[in-house]
N, C-alpha and C positions, 0 to 999 in steps of 0.2 A: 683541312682534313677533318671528318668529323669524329668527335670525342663520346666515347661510353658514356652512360648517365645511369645515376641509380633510379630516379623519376620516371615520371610519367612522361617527360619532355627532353628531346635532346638538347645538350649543353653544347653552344654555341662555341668552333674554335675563337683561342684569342685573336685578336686585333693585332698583326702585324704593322709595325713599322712602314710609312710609305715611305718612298724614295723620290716621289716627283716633286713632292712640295717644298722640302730640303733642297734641293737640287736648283730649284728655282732661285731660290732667296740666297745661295751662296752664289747663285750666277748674275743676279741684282748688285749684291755684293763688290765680285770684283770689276765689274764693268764700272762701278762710279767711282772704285779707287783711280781705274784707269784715268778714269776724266779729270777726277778730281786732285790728283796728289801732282800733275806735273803742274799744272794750274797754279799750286798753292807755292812752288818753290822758284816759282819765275820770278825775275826779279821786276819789282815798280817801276813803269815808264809813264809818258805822257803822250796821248795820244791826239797829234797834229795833220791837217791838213797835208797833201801831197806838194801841193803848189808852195804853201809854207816851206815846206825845208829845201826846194831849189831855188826859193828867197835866199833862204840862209845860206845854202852854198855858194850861192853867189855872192853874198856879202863877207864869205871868207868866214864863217864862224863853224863851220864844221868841220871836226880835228878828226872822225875814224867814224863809217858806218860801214854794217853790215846787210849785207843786198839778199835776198831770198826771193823767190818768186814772186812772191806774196806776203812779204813784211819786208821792211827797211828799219834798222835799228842803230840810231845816230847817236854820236854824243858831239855838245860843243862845251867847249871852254871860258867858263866865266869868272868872274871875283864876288868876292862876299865884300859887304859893304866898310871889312874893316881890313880889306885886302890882297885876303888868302885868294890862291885861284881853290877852282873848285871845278865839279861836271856836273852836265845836269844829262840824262837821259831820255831821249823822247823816239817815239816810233810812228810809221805810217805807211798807207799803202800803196804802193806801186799803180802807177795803172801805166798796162800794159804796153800800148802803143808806144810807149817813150822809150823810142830805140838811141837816143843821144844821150843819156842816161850815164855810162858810163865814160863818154867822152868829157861830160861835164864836171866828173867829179876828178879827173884827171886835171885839167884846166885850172885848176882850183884846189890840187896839192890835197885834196881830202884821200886818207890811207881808209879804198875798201876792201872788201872780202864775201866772200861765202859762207853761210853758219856753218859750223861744224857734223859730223855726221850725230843723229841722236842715238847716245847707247844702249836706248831701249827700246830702238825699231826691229830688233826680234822678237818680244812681245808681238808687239801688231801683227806683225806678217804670223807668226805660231798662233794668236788667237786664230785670225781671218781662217786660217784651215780648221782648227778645233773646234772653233766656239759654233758655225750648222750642224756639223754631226752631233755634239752635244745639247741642242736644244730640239732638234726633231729625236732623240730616245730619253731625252727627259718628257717630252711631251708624251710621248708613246708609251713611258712608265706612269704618267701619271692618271692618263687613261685608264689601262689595264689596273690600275690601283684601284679606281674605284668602280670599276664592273666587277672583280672576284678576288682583290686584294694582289698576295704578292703572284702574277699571273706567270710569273714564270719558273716559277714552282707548283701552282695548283692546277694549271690549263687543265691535265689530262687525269685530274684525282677524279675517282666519285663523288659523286654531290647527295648521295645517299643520308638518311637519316638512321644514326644506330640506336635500339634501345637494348641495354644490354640487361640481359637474365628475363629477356620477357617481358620491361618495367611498360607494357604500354598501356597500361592500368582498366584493360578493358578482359573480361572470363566471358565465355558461353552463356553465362546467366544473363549476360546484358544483350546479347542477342537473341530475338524473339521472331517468332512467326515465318523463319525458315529453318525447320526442323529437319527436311530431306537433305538440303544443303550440309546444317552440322551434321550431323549421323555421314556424309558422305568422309567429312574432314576430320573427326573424330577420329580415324583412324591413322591421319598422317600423324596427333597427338601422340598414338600411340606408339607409334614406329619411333619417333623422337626421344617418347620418353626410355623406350623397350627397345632399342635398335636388334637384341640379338634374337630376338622373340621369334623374328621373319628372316632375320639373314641365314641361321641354323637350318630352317626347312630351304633353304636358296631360293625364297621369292622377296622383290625387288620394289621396291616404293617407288612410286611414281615421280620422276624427275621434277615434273612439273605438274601444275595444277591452274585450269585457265576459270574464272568466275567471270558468269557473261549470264547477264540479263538488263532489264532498264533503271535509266538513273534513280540513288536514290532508297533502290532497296537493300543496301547493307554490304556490299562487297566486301568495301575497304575495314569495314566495322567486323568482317568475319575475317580475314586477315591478322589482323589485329588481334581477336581473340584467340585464334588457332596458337600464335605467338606468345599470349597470356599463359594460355593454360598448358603450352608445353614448356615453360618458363628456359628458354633459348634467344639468344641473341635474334632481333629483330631489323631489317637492311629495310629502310622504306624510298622508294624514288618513285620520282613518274615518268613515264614513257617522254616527255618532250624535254628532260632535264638532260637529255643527253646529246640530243641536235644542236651545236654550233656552226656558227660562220665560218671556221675554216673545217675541210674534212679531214679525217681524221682523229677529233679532238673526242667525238663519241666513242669510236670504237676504244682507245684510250683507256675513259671512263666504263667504258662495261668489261675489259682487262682488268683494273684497280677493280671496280666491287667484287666479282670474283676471287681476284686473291686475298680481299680481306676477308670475305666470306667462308673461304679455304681454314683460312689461319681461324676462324672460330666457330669450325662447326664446331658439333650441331646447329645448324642455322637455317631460319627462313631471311629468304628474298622477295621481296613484295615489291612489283613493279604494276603501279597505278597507269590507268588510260595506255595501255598497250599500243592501241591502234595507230596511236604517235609516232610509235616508234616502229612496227612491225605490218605497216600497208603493202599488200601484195608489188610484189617487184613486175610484176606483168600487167600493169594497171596503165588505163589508158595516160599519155604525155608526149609532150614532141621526143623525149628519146626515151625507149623503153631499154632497161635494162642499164641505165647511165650510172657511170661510177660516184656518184654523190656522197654527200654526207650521211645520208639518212640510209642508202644501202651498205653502204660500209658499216655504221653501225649493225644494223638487223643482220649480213651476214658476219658479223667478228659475236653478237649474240646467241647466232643459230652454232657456230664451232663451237661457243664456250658451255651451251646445254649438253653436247655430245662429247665434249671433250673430258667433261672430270668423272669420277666413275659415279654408280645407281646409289651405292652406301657410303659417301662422304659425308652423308648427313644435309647437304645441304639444298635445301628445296625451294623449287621456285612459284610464287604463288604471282598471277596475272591477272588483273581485272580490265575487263573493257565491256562495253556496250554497243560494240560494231565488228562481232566477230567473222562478221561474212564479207570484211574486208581483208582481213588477216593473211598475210603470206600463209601459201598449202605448207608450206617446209615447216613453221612454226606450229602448224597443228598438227601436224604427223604423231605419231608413237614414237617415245624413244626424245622427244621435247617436253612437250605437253600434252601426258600420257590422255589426260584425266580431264573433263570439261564438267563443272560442276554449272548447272542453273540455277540462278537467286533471281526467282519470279515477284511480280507481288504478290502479298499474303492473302490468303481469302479470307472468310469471317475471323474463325478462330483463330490466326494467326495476326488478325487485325488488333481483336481483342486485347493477347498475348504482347504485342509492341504496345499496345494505350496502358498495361500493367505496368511494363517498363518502365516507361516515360513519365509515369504518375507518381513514380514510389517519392519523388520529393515535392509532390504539391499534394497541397491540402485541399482535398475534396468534401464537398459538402456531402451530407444524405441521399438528396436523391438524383446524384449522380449512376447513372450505369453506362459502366466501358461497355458491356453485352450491344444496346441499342446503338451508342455512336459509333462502332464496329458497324454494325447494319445498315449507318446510315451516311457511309466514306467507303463505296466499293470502288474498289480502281487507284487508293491510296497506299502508297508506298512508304517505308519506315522511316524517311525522310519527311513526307506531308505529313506524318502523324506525331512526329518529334516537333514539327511547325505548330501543328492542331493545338496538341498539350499548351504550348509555349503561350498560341495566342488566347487560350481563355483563360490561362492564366494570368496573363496581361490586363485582358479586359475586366477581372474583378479588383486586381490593384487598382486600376482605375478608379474602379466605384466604390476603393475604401470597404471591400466585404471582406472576410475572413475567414473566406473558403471560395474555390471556385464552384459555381453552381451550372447545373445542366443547362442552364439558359443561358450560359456561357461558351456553351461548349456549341450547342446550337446555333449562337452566334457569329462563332471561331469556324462553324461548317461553310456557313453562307457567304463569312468575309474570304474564303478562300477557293469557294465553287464558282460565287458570284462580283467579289470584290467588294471595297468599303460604301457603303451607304453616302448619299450625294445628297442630302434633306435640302442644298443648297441651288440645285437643281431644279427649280420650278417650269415646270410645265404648264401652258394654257391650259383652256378649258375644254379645247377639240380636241389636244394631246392626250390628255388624260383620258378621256373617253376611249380615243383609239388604242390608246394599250391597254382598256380599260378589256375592251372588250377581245382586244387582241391574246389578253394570257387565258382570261376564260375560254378563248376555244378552243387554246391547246390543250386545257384540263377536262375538257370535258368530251375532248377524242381520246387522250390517255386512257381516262375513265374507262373506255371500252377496250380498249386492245391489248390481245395479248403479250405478255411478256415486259407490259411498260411498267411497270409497277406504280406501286400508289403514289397517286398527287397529295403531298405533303402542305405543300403552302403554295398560294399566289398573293403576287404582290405589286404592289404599281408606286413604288417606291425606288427611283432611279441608284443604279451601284456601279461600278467599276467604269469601264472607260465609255460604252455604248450602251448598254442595260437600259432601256427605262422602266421596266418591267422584267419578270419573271416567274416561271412554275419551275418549283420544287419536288422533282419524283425520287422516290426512294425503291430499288429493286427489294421483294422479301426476301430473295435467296444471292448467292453470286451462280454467273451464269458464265460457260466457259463455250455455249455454242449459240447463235441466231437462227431457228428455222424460217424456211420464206412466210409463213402469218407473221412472224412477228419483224422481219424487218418491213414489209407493206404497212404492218399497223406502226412502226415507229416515222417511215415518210410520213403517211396520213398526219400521224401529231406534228409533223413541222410544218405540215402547213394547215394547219388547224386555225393556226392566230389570221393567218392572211385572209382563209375562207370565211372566219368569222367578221372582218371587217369587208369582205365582199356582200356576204347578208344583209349585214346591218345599215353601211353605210353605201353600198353600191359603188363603193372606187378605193381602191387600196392605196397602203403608206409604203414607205420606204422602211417601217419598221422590220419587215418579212426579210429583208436583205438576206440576213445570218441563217434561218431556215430553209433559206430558198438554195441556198449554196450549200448547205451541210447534207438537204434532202437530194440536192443533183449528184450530191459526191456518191452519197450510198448507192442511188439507184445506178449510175454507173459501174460501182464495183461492183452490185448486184449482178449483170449482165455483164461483163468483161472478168471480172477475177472471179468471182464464186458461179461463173455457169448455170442460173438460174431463169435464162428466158429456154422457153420451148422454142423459138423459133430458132436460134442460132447453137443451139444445144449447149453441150458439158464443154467448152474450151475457153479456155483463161488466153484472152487477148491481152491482159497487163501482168508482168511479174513483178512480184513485192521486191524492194530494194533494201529495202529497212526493216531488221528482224524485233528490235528493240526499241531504237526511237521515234518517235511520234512528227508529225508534220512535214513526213517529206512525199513527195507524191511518186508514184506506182511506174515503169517503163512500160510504155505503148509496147506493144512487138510489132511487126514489121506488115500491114493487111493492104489488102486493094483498098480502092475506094468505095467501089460497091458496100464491102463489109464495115467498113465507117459509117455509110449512110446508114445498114441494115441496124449498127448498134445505137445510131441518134434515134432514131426512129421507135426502139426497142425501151430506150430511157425514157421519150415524150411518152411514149405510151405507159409505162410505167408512173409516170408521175401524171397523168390524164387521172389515170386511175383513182391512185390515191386524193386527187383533189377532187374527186365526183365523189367518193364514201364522205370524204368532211365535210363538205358541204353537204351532202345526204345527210349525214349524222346530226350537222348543226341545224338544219331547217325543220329534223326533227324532233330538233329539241329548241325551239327556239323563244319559247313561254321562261324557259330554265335559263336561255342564255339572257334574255335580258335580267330575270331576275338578279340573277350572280352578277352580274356587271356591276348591275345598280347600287348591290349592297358593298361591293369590293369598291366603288368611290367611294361610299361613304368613309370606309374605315379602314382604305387602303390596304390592310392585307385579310385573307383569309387563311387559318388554318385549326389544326384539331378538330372538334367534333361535328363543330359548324359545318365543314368544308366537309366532309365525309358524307354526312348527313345531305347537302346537297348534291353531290355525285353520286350518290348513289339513287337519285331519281332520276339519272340518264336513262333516255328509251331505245333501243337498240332498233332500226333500220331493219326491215323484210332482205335489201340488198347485201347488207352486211357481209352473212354467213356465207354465202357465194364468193363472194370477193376476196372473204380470206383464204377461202379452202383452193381457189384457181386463179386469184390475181385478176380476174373478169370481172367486166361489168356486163348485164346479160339488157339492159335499156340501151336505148340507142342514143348514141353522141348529142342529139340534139337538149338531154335533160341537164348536160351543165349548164345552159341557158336558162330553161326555165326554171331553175331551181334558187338562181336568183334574181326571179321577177316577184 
């Protein structure tokens, strides 16, 4: 059961007592007494041949044996060598077949018998019954010992984390760059701190509180701080801490946190990854609606949200990143009233998290958070906790004593691009072809709207496939794509392939990654954002995924016809943009060899060099067409000549 702490950390209960391991070693115990003590008070015999003693009885030396199925224990009568008689003792084994056995020892005046019964053959027979049942629930204890200690006291406790008084050592001030977020929750502070402030006018704090956005940007960290600064008993669990193997045992466990939570309001209750525990009960499975473990819990959770009243104090706070999986019942009003979004930060908010994270490393001069904000769009407060980490790392490394911007610039690229591969040697065609391969993409960038500036190229292999790469930086963050600028972002992915069509008239396997990321967009281009004129404004794919990244889009249900019409709609879309690159590069192609040439030599290009040569890109008559209607107004037959 878990224990208050004054810290930052909860304090672990004690270490109960097992019971299976004792259990064992006293049942070790009496089993070799058993063996061992009747053994030890038998009396000494000698142990002779069978044949041997119906010698003897034959020859009249056997005064009294006792006959057992399976022992014979005889004595004969002898002298000691100054007279005495005396007995000597000897034993042996029957075999079986010898059914004259008793005729012969008749014959021959020897007095037998049968052993007597053993006084301790109630033992045996009371083990035989006791001693399975007691070693299949000592096994069974020993088990459960060490999955959750003593289990048959804990099974159906909370497994919650408490910090009591608030101690979870994290305020508002350490959370940055979601300001709409706190300003929303700032208020449950208040209600916590001030409960009569809102109950006096009769309005009602919201039971519950759900945080939904992507991994990473600070849920659990705003949780946490709500906690802090309304300095209240804090209940931490996660949504799959309550799923076990037999049903039942969850619903249990969200009964217990509850009442403990009761017994100390004011209190928050933070339950991590919701979606573990709270996935629609009407979701596709071979039995819908099946009594489970997993719905028994969500509905013994959805009673106990409506079950206590609005001003106990005690509030539920939810984070997950797949809210559009979520049972409807759990998002209703009257649960979780309140759905708060923790987006990622834009600039300023990016800034705001690198101040954070900074305040305990030592920055050199001419570091500016402002620029590395500008140049990490799409980084969440998590990768910028990573960022901080890694250039700071990297000047330990080098023995400096301060991290420097070329640190930081480093710590961009080892986590946009992965670690440098200097081990990595490339031939001397290799080299060439990515040589020429990144310059084309820098120098379609160069023109297009929306791409922002080409920062660095490099032909210096990184991460798992890289052998190369260009560096763009957006100036602003951008929250929408117009059609120029996603045309001109295809165009740049296949910039590198049309450049090595120019130059070397047969392309590599390097395009692979651009040729797949440029069919993805122009797809969703035509199916999800309804951007071809031919098949108008409808979304043939719905988005599945509101938050996470990498999972791909449901088809919805078309003829075949309209399949064809949207293959058809994507070639031509991507026709397109590889007629503008290649236009672009054959118009510039005095500039593309130059830049090639100079980036072998020196393997990367960037700052003022690089600027300075992109900026004597010459912009195409077809160009401005192309972007304004996605046309090319020459006829199909110029992607041919174009590379003659």
């Amino acid at each position: 059961m878990p224990v208050e702490t004054n810290n930052n950390k909860p304090i672990k209960p004690p270490k109960v007592r097992q019971f299976g391991g004792r259990f064992f070693i006293l049942l070790t115990l009496l089993l070799l007494l058993n063996l061992i003590l009747p053994t030890f008070f038998e009396a000494r015999s000698l142990q002779v041949p069978y044949s041997t003693f119906i010698t003897q009885v034959e020859a009249g030396k056997v005064n009294q044996a006792i006959v057992s199925s399976d022992r014979i224990e005889y004595t004969i009568k002898t002298e000691t060598p100054d007279g005495k008689p005396t007995e000597q003792v000897f034993t042996t084994t029957p075999v079986a077949i010898d059914l004259d056995l008793p005729k012969i020892l008749r014959e021959h005046n020897v007095e037998f018998s049968a052993p007597p019964p053993n006084p301790n053959a109630w033992f045996a027979t009371l083990l035989s019954w006791i001693l399975p049942p007691l070693i299949f629930f000592g096994i069974w204890g020993l088990l459960m010992n060490r999955q959750s200690g003593p289990a048959a006291l804990t099974v159906g406790k909370s497994k919650a984390r408490i910090y009591s008084e608030g101690s979870t050592g994290v305020k508002f001030s350490d959370v940055a760059g979601v300001d709409e977020a706190k300003a929303e929750l700032a208020e449950i502070v208040d209600f916590l701190k001030n409960a009569t402030k809102y109950t006096t006018l009769g309005a009602k704090i919201p039971k519950g509180v759900m945080l939904v956005g992507p991994p990473g940007t600070g849920k659990t960290l705003l949780a946490k701080a709500i906690a802090g600064e309304a300095a209240v008993p804090f209940f931490s669990i996660s949504g799959s801490e309550f799923i076990e193997l037999f049903v039942g045992v969850g619903a249990a466990r969200v009964r217990d946190l509850f009442e403990q939570a009761k017994q100390q309001a004011p209190c928050i209750v933070f339950i991590d990854e919701l979606d573990a525990l709270g996935k629609s009960r009407g979701g596709a499975g071979p039995i819908i609606g099946g009594n489970d473990e997993r719905e028994q819990t969500l509905n013994q959770l959805l009673s106990e949200m409506d079950g206590f009243d609005t001003n106990t104090g005690v509030i539920i706070i939810a984070a997950t990143n797949r809210p559009e999986i979520l049972d409807p019942a759990l998002r209703r009003p009257g649960r979780f009233d309140r759905q708060v979004v923790v987006d990622r930060p834009d600039k300023i908010g990016r800034e705001a998290i690198l101040k954070v994270h900074a305040r305990n490393v030592k920055l050199a001069d001419d570091v500016n958070l402002s620029t590395i904000a500008i140049r990490t769009p799409g980084f969440a407060g998590a990768d910028l906790a990573n960022l901080v980490n890694e250039a700071a790392l990297l000047a330990a490394r080098q023995n400096q004593q301060a991290v420097t911007m070329a640190d930081f610039n480093e710590a961009i690229e080892r986590l946009i691009a992965g670690l440098e591969k200097r081990s990595r040697v490339l031939n001397e065609t290799e080299k060439k072809t990515v040589a020429y391969h990144e310059v084309g993409h820098a120098i379609i960038a160069a023109l297009m709207p929306g791409a922002g500036k080409v920062e660095k190229i490099s032909v210096v292999p990184r991460g798992v496939g890289a052998l190369g790469y260009t560096i763009q930086m957006p100036e602003e963050d951008r929250f929408l794509m117009l059609e120029d600028e996603i045309r001109g972002r295809i165009a740049t992915l296949l910039g590198g392939r049309s450049a090595e069509e120019i130059v070397f008239g047969k392309i590599s396997t390097g395009a692979a990654d651009d040729i797949q990321k440029a069919t993805e967009l122009a797809e969703r281009t035509i199916t999800l954002y309804g951007m071809s004129e031919r098949l108008g404004p409808v979304a043939f794919e719905k988005s599945q995924q509101q938050f996470l990244e990498g999972y791909g889009n449901l088809r919805r249900a078309i003829s075949p016809k309209v399949a064809e019409e949207i293959d058809r709609e994507v070639k031509q879309t991507l026709d397109n943009a590889h007629h503008i690159a290649l236009s672009i590069l054959q118009h510039n192609r005095d500039l593309l060899e130059q830049t090639a040439e100079e980036l072998l030599q020196r393997e990367i290009l960037e700052g003022a060099d690089l600027r300075d040569r992109l900026a004597q890109v010459k912009v195409p008559g077809e160009m401005a067409e192309w972007l304004r209607t996605g046309k090319i107004s020459e006829d199909k037959p110029l992607l041919q000549t174009l590379l003659v």
